[in-house]
N, C-alpha and C positions, 0 to 999 in steps of 0.2 A: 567662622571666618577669621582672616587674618590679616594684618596691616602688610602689604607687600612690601610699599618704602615712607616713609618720610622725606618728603624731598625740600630740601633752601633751594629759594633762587637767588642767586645776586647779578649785581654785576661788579667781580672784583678786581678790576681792573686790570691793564696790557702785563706788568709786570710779576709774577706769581710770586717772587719773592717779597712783593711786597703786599699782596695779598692779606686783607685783615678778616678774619674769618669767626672770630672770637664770637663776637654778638647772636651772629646768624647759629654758629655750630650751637653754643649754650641753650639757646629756645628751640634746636631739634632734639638739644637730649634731656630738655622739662619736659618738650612733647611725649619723647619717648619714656618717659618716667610716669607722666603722668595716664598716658594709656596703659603700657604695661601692668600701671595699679589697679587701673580699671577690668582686668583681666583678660587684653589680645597681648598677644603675640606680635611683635612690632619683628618683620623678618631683616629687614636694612633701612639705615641712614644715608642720603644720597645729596649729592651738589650739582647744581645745575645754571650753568652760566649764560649771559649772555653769546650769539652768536660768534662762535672764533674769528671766523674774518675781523669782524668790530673791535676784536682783540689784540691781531698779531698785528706788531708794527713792522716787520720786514717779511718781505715775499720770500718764497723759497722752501726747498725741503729742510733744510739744516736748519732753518732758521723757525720753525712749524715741527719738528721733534724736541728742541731743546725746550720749546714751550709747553709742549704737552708733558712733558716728564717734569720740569718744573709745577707745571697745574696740579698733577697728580701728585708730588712728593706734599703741597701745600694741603690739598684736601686729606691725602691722607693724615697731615701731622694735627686733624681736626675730629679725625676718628672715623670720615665720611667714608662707606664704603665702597661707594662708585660714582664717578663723576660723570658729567655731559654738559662737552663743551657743543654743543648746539647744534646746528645745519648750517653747511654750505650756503650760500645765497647765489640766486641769479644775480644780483647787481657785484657780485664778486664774484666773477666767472671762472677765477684762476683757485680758487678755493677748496675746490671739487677733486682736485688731483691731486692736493695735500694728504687728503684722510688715509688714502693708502697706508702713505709713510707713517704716519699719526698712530693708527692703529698698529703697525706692525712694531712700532717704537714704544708703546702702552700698554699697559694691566687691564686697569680700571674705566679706561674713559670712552664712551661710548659717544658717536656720531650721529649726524642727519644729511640729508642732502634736497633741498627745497626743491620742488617741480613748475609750482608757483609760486607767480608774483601777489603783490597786491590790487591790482587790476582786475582779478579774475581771467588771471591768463596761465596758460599752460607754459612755461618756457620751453621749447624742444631741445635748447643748447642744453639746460639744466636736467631734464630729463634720459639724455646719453651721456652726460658727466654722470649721475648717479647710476649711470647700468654700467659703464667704466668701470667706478667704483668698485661697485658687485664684482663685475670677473676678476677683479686683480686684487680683491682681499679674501677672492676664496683660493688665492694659491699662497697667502702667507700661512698657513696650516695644512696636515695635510686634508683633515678631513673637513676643511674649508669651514670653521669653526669660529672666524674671524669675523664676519659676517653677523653674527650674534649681537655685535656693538655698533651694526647703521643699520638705520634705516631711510629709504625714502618719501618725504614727509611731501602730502600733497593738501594745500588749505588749513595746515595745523595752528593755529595763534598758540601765543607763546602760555606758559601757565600748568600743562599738564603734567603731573609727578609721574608718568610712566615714562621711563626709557623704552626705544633709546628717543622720544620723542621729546622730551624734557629740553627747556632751553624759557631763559626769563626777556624780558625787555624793559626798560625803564632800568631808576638806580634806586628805585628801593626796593628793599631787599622782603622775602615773604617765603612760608613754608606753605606743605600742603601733602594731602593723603593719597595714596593710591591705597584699594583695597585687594586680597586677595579672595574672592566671594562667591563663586561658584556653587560651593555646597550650600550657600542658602538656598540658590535655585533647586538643588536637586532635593533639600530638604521640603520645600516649599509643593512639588510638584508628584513625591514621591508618593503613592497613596492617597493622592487628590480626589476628591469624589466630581471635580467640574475644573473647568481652566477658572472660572469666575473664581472658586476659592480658592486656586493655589495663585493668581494671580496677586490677590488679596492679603492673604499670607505673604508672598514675597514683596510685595507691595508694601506691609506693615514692619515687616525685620531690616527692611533697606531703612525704613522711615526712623527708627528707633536704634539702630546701630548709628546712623548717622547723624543724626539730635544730639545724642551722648557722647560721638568721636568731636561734634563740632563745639560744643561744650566746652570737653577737655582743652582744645585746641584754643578757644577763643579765651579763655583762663590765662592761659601760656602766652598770648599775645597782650593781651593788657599787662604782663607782671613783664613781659621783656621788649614790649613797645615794634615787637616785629608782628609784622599781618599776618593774619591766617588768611592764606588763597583759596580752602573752600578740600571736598574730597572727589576724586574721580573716583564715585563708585560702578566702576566698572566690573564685571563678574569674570574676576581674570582667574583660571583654572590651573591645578596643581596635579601633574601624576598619576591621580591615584582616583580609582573611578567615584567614589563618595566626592570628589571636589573637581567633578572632570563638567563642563558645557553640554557636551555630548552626551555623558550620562544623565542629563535635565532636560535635552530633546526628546529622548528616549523614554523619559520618564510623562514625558507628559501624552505618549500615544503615536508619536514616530518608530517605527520599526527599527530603524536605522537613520542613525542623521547621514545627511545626503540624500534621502529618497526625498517624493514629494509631501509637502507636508512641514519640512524643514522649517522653510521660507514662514509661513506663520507660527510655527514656535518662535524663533528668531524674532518677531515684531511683537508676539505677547511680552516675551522675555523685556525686551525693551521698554516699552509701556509700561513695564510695572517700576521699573529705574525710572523712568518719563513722572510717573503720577507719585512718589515719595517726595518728601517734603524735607530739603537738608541743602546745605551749600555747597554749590557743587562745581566744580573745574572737570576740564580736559574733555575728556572723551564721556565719558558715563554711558558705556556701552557693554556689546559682548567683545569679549578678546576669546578668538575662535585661533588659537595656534595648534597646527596639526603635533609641532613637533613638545608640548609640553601639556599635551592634555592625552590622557590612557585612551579615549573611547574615541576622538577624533583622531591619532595614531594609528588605532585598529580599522577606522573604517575607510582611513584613507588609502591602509596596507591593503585593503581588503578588493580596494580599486571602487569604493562604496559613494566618496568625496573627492570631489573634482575640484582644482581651482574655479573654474567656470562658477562651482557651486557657491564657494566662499565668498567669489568677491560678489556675487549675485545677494547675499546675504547681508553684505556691509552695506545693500542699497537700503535696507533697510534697518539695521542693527549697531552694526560692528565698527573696528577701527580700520579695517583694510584687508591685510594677508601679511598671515606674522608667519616668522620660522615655517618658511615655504624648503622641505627640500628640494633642489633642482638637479637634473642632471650635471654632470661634469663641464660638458661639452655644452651648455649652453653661451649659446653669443651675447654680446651688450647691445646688438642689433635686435634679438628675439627679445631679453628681456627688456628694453627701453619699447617692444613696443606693449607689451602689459604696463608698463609702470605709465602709458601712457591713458591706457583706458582708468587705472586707479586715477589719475587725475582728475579726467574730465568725468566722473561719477562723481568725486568729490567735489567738481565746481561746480556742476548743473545740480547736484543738489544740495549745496550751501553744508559741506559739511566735513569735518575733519578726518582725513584715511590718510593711512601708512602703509608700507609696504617692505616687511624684511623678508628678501628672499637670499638664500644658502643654497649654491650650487655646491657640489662635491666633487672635486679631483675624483675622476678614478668611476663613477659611479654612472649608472644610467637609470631612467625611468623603470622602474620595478624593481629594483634593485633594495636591500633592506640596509636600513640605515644603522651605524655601531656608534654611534655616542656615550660615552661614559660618562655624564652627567648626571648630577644629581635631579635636577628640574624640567630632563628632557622626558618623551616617551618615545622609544624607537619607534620605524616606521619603514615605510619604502619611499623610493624617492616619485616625485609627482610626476606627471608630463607636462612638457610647458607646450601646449599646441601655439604657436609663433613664428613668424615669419619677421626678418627685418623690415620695418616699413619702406616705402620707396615713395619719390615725392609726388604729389605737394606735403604728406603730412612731414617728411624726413629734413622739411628745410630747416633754417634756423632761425625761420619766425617765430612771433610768441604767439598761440591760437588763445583767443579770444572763449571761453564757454561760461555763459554766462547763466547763472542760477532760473531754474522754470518758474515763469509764473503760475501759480493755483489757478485752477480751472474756476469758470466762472459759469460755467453751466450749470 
């Protein structure tokens, strides 16, 4: 396994040049000294601020580029290799139309776009601002690329080191882990003689990677008086089938992830994250990305995994629907009404999903995907079966979905 990122939170205040980043940057590169001696692999250092709105003091697009390129010249002169100035908010409804610009003005800084409130309400305003979003930052590239740095964040509390969901609240300041972990699972399930022992096994390498990462880490916070926020050990997959999700469904007696059968791999999987024993932030799930994992790439080319499938799985597992590819010609009408059911799955059942989806100029459903990325795995592009909503659900009320009571039977 591998340290994915290191992430600071702060909140550095409206002005970037005035930004004091000294304290926080020093106790991400003890952290990272001190794991790397411990023998991972630490892949990036990252900075994650409180929400932009809270930050910009004038409205505006001109006035929303020069601060982002300001944020970025300051994290980068800290070493950070990618920033995230946080999520749009419903209670800054004007916020939403910025990221555009934001991103197309930027390297490094990755967004969000909130869906919910604190209420346990869906905002619908905010949920067609963030499908906006989407269609108009997959035409700042051509192979709609841009899109890689938002996502739609639905029930996310502030705290988790994965982009682009990262984002802090409060003013003090704390770091935390994202893992890269995938091959424990496949290690764990590979030549398992029962799920009870490969369960166990993964059960046990979660519990003892993360003892010893939280260790290092809480060292590092006593010697520089910044908080350790804890690790999302989330089993988030790499390229290459020894560290792919897919290649650990498969492993453990799935024919093919997507068929039936999936759905409880997915909830073992989880369980065995659920029962290890370590401090833990964010998500601490499966991260199921078609487009960065080799074996969920091929099945989803294969026409094997369905969206339908994925976010079916985050009911139980996962963080949502990541690096979804879309057709071209998808609308902010078809996709705001998916990013509507990610919501209300994530409110009715008390629990943090995201949603990056990447339409592609030029592309349609079955069509094979060219990215030249290091951390992608080609694919074809998905079907989004969607229809723009029509009212009542399309008004600009906020619905209400309120987490299930447990059965009392």
């Amino acid at each position: 396994m591998k340290i994915r990122s290191i992430t600071a939170f702060c909140n550095p205040g409206p002005d970037p040049e005035k930004w004091k980043l000294g304290e926080i940057a020093k106790a991400v590169d003890d952290a990272k000294a001190a794991i790397e001696g411990a023998g991972y692999e630490v892949q990036t250092t990252r900075l994650a601020t409180v929400p932009f709105p809270q930050l910009l003091r004038q409205s505006g697009e001109e006035s929303a580029i020069e601060f982002v390129q300001a944020a970025e010249k300051a994290a980068k002169a800290q070493n950070f290799g990618y920033l995230s100035l946080g999520p749009a908010l419903p209670e800054y409804p004007a916020s939403y139309a910025l990221i555009p610009a934001m991103l197309g003005s930027s390297e490094i800084s990755f967004f969000g776009g909130m869906l919910t409130t604190g209420n346990s309400e869906i905002s619908a305003q905010a949920v067609e601002a963030s499908a906006e979003v989407i269609s108009r930052a997959s035409r700042l590239e051509p192979n709609g690329f841009a899109n890689l740095r938002f996502a739609a964040l639905a029930n996310v509390p502030a705290g988790s080191p994965f982009f682009p969901a990262a984002f802090h609240m409060g003013d003090k300041p704390k770091f935390a882990l994202a893992t890269q972990a995938a091959d424990l699972a496949v290690d764990a399930f590979s030549g398992a003689e029962s799920i009870r022992l490969g369960t166990e096994k993964l059960r046990s390498m979660i519990e003892e990677h993360g003892q010893k990462l939280a260790s290092l880490c809480e060292d590092v916070s006593k010697t520089s008086g910044i908080d350790f926020g804890g690790i999302d050990f989330s089993l988030a997959p790499f390229p290459e089938e020894s560290q792919s999700l897919g290649t650990a469904f498969e492993s453990m007696g799935v024919s093919a992830i997507g068929l039936q059968g999936s759905l409880t791999a997915a909830a073992i999987l989880t369980g065995a994250i659920d029962a290890a024993d370590y401090p833990g932030t964010g998500f601490n799930g499966l991260l199921l990305p078609p487009l960065e994992d080799s074996t969920l790439a091929l099945r989803a080319a294969e026409g094997r995994l369905s969206m339908h499938d994925l976010l079916m799985y985050s009911a139980v597992c996962g963080t949502g629907l990541d690096t979804i590819p879309l057709p071209g010609n998808s609308s902010s009408g078809q996709m705001a009404a998916l990013l509507m059911d990610v919501a209300a799955l994530a409110l009715r059942l008390d629990k943090a999903l995201t949603a990056r989806l990447m339409p592609i100029p030029g592309k349609e459903a079955g069509d094979k995907t060219n990215f030249d990325f290091e951390f992608f795995a080609n694919s074809r592009v998905m079907t989004l079966e969607a229809q723009a909503l029509s009212a009542p659900l399309s008004s600009d009320e906020d619905i209400q979905i309120k987490a299930r009571r447990p059965s009392t039977i």
